[in-house]
C-alpha positions as CSV (number, residue, x, y, z in Angstrom):
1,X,-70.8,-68.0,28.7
2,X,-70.1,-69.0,32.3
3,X,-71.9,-67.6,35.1
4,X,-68.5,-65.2,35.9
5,X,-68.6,-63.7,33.0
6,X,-72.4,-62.7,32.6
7,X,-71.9,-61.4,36.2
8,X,-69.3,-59.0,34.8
9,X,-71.0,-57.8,31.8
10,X,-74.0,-57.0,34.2
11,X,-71.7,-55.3,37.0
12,X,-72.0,-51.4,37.2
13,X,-68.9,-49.8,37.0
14,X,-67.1,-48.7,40.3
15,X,-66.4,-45.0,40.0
16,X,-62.7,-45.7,41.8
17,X,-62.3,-47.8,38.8
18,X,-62.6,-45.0,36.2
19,X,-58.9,-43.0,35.5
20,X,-59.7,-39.2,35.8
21,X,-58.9,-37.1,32.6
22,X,-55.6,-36.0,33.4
23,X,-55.7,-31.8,32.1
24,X,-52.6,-30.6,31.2
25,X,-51.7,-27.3,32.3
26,X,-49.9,-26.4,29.4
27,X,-50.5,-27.2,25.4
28,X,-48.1,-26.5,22.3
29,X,-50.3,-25.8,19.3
30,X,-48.1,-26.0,16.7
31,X,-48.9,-24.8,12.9
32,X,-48.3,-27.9,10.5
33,X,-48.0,-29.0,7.1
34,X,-45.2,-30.5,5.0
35,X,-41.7,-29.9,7.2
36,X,-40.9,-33.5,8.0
37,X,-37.4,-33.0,9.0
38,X,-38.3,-29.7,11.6
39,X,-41.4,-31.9,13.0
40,X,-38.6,-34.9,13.5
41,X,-36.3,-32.3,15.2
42,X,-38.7,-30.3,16.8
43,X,-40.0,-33.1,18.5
44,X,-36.9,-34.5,19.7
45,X,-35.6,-31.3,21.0
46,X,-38.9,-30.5,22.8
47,X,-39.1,-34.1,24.4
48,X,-35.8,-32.9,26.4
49,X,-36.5,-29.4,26.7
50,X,-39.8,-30.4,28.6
51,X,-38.4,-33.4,30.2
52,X,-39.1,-32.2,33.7
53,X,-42.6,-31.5,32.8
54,X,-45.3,-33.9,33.4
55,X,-48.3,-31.0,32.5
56,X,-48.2,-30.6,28.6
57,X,-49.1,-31.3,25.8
58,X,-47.9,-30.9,21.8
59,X,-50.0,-31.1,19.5
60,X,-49.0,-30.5,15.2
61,X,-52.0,-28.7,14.0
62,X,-51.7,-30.5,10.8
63,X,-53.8,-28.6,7.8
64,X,-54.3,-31.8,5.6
65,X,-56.0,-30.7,1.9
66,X,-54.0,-29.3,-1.0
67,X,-55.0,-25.5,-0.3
68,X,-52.2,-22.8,0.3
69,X,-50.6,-22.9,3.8
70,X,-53.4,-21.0,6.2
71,X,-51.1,-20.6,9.7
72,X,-53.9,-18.8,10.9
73,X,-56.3,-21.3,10.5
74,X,-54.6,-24.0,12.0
75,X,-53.6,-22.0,14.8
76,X,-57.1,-21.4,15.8
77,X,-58.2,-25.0,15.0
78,X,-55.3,-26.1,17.5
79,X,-57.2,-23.5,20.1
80,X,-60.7,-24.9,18.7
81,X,-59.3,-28.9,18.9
82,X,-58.3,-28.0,22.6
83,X,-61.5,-26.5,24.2
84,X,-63.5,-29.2,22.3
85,X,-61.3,-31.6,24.3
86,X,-61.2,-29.9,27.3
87,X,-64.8,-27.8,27.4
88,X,-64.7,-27.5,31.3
89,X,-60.7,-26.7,31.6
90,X,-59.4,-25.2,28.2
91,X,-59.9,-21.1,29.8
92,X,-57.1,-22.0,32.4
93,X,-54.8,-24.2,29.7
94,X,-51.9,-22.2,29.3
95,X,-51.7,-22.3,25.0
96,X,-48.3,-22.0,24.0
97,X,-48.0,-21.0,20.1
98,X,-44.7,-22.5,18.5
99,X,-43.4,-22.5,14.8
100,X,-41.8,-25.7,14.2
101,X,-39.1,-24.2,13.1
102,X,-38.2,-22.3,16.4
103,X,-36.8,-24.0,19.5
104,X,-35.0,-23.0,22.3
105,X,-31.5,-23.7,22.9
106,X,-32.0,-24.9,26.6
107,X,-35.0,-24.8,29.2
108,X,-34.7,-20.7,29.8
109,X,-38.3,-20.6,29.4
110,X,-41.2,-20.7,31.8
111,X,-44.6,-21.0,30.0
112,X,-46.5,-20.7,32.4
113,X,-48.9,-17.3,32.7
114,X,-51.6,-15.9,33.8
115,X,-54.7,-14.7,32.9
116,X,-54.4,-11.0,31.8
117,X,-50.7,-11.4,30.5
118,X,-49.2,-12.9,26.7
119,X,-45.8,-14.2,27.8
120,X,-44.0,-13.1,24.0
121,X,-40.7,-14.9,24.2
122,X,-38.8,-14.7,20.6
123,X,-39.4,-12.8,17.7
124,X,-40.2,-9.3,16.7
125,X,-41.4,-6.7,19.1
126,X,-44.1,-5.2,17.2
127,X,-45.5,-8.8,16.1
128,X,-46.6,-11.5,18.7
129,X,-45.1,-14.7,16.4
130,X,-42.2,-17.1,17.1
131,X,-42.9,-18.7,20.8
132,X,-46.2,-17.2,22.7
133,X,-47.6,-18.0,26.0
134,X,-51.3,-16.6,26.2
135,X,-54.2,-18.4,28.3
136,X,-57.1,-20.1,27.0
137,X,-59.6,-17.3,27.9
138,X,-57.4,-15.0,26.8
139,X,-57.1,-16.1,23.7
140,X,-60.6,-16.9,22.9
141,X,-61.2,-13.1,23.8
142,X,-59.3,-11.8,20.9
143,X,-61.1,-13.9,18.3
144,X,-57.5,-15.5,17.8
145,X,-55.7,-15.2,14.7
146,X,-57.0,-13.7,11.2
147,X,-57.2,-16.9,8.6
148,X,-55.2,-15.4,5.6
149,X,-54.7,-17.5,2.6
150,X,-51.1,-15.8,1.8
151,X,-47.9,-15.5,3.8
152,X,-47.8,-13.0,6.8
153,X,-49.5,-10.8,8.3
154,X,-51.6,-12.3,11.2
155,X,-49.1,-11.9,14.0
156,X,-49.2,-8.8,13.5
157,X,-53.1,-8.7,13.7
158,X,-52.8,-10.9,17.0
159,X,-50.9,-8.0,18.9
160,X,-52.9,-5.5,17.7
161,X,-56.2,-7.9,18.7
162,X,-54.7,-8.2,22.6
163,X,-53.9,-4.3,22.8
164,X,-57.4,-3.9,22.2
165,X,-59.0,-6.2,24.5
166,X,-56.5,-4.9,27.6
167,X,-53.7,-7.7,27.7
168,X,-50.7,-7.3,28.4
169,X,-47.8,-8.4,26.5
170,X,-44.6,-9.2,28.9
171,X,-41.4,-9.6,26.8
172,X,-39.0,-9.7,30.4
173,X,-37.6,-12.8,28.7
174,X,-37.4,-11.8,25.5
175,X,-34.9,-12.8,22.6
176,X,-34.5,-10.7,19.4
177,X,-34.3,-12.7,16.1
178,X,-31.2,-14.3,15.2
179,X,-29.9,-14.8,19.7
180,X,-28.1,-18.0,19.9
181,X,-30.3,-19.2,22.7
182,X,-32.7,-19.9,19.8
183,X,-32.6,-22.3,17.4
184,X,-33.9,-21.2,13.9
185,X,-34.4,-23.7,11.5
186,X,-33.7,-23.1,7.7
187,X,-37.3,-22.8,6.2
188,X,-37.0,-21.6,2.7
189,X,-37.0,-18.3,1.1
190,X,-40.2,-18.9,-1.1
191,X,-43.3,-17.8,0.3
192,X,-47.2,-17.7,-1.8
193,X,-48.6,-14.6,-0.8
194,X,-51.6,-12.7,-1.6
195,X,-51.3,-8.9,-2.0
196,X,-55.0,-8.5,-0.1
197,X,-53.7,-9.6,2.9
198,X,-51.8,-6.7,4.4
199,X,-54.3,-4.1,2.9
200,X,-56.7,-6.6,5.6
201,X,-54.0,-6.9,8.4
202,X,-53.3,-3.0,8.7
203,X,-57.5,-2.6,8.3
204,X,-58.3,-5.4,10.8
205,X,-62.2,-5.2,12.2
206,X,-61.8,-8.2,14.4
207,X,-64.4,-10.3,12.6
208,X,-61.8,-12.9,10.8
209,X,-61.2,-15.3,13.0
210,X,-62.0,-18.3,15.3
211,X,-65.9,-17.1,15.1
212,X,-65.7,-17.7,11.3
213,X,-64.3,-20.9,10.7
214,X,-67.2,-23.4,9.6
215,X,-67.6,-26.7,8.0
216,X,-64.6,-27.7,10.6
217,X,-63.9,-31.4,10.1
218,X,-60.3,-33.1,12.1
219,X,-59.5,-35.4,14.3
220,X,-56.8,-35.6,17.3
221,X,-54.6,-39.0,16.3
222,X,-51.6,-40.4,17.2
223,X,-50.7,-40.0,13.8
224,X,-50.6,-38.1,10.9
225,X,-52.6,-38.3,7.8
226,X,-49.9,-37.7,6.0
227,X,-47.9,-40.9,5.5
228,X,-44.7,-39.8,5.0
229,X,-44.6,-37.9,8.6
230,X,-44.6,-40.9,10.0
231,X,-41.5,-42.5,8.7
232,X,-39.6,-40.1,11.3
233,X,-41.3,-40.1,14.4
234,X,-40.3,-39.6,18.4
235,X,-41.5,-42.0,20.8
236,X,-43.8,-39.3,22.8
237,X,-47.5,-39.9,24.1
238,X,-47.9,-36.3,24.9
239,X,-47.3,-35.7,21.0
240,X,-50.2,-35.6,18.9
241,X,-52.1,-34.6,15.7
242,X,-55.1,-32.5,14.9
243,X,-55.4,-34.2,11.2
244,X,-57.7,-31.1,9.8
245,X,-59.5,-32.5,6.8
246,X,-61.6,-29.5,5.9
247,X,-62.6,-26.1,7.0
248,X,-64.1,-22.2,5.4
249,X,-63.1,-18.9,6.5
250,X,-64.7,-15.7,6.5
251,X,-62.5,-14.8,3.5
252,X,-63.2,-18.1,0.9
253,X,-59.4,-19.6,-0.4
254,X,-60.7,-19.6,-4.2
255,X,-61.5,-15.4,-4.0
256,X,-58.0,-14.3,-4.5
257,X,-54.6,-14.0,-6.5
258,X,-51.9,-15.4,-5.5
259,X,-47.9,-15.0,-6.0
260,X,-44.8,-16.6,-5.3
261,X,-42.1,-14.0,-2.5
262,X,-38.8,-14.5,-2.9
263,X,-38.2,-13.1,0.8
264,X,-34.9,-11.5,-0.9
265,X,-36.8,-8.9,-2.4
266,X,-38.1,-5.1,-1.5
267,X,-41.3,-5.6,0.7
268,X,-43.3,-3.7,-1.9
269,X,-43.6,-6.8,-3.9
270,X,-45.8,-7.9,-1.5
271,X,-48.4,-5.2,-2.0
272,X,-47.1,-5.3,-6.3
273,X,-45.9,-8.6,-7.3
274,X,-45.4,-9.2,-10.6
275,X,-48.1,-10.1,-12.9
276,X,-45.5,-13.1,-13.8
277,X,-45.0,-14.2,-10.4
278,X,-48.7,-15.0,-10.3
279,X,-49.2,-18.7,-9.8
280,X,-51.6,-21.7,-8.6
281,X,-49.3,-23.3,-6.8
282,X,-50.2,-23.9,-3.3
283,X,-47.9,-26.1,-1.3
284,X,-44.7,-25.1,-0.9
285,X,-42.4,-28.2,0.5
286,X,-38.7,-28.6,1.6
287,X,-38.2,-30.3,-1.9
288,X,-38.8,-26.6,-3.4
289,X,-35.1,-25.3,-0.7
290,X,-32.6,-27.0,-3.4
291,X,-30.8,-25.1,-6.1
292,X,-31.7,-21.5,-4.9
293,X,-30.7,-19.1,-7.1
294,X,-28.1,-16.2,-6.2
295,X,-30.3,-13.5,-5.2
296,X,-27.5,-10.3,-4.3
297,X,-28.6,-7.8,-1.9
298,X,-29.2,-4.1,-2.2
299,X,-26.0,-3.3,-0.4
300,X,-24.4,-5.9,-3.0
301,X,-25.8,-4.2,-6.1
302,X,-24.5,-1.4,-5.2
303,X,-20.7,-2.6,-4.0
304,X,-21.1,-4.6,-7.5
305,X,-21.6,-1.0,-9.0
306,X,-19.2,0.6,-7.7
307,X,-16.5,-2.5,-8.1
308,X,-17.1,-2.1,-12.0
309,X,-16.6,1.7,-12.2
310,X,-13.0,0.7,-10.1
311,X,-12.3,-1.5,-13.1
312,X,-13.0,0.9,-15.6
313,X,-10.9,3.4,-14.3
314,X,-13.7,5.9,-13.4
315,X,-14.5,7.8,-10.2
316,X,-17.0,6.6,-7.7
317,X,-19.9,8.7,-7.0
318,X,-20.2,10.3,-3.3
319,X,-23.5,9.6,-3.3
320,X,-22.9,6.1,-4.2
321,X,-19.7,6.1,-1.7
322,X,-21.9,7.4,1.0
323,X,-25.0,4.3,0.3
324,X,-22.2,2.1,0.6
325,X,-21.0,3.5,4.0
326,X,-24.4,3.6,5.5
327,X,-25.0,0.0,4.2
328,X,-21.9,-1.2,6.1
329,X,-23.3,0.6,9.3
330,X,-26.2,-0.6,9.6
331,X,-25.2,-4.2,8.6
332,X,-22.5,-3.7,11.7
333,X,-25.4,-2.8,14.3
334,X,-27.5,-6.0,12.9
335,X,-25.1,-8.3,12.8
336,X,-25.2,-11.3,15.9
337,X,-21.3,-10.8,16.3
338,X,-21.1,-7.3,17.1
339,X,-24.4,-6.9,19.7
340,X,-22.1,-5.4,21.8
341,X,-22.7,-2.6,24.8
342,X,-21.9,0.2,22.8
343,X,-22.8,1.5,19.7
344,X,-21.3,-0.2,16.9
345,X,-22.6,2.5,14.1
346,X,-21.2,5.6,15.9
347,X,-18.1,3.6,16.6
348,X,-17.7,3.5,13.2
349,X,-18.8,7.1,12.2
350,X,-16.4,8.6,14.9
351,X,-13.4,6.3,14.0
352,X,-14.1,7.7,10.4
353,X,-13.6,11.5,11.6
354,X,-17.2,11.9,10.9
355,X,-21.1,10.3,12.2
356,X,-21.8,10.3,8.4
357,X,-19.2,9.2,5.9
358,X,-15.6,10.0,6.7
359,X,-14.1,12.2,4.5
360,X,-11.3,9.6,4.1
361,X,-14.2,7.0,3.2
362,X,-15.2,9.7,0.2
363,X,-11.8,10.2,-1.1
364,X,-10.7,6.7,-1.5
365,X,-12.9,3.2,-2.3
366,X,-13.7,1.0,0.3
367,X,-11.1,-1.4,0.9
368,X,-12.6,-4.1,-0.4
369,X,-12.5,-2.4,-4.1
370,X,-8.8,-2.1,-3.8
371,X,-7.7,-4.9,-5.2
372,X,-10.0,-4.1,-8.2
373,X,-7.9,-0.9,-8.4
374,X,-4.1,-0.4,-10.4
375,X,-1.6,-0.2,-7.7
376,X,-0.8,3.1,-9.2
377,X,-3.9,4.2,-8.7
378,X,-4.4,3.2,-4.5
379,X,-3.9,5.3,-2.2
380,X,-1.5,4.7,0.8
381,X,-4.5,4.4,3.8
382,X,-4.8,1.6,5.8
383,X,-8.5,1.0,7.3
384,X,-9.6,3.1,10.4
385,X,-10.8,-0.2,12.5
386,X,-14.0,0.4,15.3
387,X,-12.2,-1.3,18.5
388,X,-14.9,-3.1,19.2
389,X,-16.0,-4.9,16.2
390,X,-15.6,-8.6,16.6
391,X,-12.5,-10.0,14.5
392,X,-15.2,-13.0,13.2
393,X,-17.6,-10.7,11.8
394,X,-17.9,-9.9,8.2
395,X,-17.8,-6.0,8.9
396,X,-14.2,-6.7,10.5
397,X,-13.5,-8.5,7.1
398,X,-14.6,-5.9,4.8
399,X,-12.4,-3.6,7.0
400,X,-9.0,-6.0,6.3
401,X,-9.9,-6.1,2.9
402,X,-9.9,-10.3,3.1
403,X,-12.6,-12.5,2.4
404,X,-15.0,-12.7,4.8
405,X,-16.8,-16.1,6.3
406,X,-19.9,-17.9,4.5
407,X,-23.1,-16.6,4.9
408,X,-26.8,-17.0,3.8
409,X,-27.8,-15.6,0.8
410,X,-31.3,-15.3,2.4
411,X,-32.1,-13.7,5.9
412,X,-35.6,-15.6,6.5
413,X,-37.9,-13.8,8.8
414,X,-41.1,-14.9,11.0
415,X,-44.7,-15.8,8.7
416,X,-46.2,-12.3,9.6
417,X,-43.5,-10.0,10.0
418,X,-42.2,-7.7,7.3
């Protein structure tokens, strides 16, 4: 070893020559676990959306054992992973919560917020899931998100966890599910569940939480665990993983039942699922998103009932007629196309001669049951049209009597909100 070199081993280090810890001002934590193709796109879409950003951070909070899904969990690990990193900083990190399968369109967003306030920018009003902005401190305040084994729920226990500690939730920029300035990726229609968990969400004591995760084991890599995540990757050094290898919760993963949701059904089979739905299946992947069944609607039942007692040559029931009616409101005021000023419901109600069910409605099927009816047998009406209905919307279909465009079979809501 020359005399150069053993002078180097033995030189102290100059302090100019040590790079500072760079502390971002903002971090994604991002609940994750087998959704290659929304990580891929979600990564992509982010890198641009936060181009002009040099303060952030993502990181896939990536639950890796063979347990059901615990969004929860992970969520609070991302938290956990951060102030571990960050011990001195992490209370004035701006933590930004983001499902991998929601992105916005464009950069309409400005994550930044301060202490006191949870930014809520996409979702449902009465649940804080989708895309929120909530400080480090903040968060850690709350106790941060119940850990259920099942689907749902623990959104709704984070809203109720910041009324309670004084926060304030600011939706000024605020998008409703389904606005086109979001992009919602496709994410199945198959959730496990366990019927405990909303009995536990509507009786929240506060104690579930960050405070009772033990036994933590992860590590923040460049990487996933998971082999297969890496095939698909973006080139992104602000992108990382928190690879969780193990952790408990207050309430243990083998003390419950647990069911398979078809999110297509009533909401009561949450709280009653079938005895046969019961299963020990625990990870539910995108493989499980091909060949869904048909799955019709209540409002589809019901036009199928009525369809058939048109073919048989028998009346239609008001009370069925007047189902329908409702039905087709309501499915008017939801639908994306027809968010319009005014009220699309009373616009149809007051085009009908009537707020309830037109009496013209009562006497004759809808129109689309008169082609199931003789010719003889159809009365001479033509369709009382709202003005403002949009002519691309299914409503304004139904109202031609034509075919109306493609639509999902499932409408696929937020983990957490019912």
């Amino acid at each position: 070893m020359s005399t150069q070199e053993d002078e180097n081993i033995n030189k102290e280090p100059n302090i100019n020559d040590i790079k500072p810890i760079k502390i971002p001002k903002r971090v994604f934590i991002v609940p994750y676990r087998s959704r290659i193709q929304h990580k891929f796109f979600f990564s992509k879409y982010m890198s641009f959306i936060l181009e002009d950003d040099l303060d952030y951070e993502i990181y896939f909070s990536h639950q890796c054992d063979a347990r059901t899904f615990n969004r929860g969990a992970t969520k609070n690990i991302g938290f956990i992973a951060v102030r571990n990193k960050y011990p001195e900083h992490y209370k004035d990190i701006t933590l930004i919560f983001n499902d991998v399968d929601t992105i916005p369109f464009n950069k309409i967003f400005d994550y930044n917020t301060t202490h006191g306030v949870v930014k809520h920018f996409y979702g449902f009003k009465y649940t804080l899931g989708g895309i929120v902005a909530i400080k480090g401190s903040d968060f850690e305040r709350t106790n941060g998100f119940p850990c259920f084994w099942g689907w749902g729920m623990e959104d709704n226990v984070l809203q109720k966890r910041c009324n309670a500690v004084g926060l304030k939730v600011d939706r000024s920029v605020f998008y409703n599910i389904g606005s086109p300035e979001i992009l919602q990726l496709f994410d199945g229609i198959s959730r496990i569940i366990s019927k405990k968990d909303p009995w536990r969400g509507d009786n929240d004591n506060g104690i579930d939480g960050l405070r009772t995760i033990s036994q933590l084991k992860y590590t923040i890599d460049e990487k996933s665990e998971n082999p297969t995540d890496n095939v698909f990757s973006v080139d992104n050094s602000k992108i990382m993983y928190i690879n969780i290898s193990t952790f408990l919760t207050h309430v243990p993963f083998g003390s419950q039942e647990y069911y398979t949701y078809d999110l297509r059904e009533p909401k009561r089979k949450i709280i009653n699922p079938d005895k046969i739905k019961e299963t020990t299946k625990t990870v539910v992947s995108t493989n499980d998103w091909t060949n869904i069944p048909y799955y019709p609607t209540t409002h589809e039942r019901r036009e199928n009932v009525a369809k058939y007692l048109v073919s048989m040559g028998k009346q239609i029931p008001q009370t069925l007629i007047k189902q329908i009616e409702e039905d087709r409101k309501k499915a008017a005021s939801e639908d994306a196309f027809n968010q319009l000023n005014n009220n699309i419901s009373s616009n149809i109600g007051e085009n009908n001669g009537n707020n309830i069910t037109s009496n013209n409605f009562v006497q004759r099927p809808p129109v689309q049951y008169q082609n199931f009816v003789q010719p003889q047998m159809r009365p001479n009406i033509s369709p009382n049209i709202p003005p403002n209905i949009n002519k691309y919307s299914p409503q304004y279909a139904a109202y031609i009597g034509v075919k109306p465009r493609a639509q999902a079979s499932a409408r696929v809501r937020l983990g957490g909100a019912y």
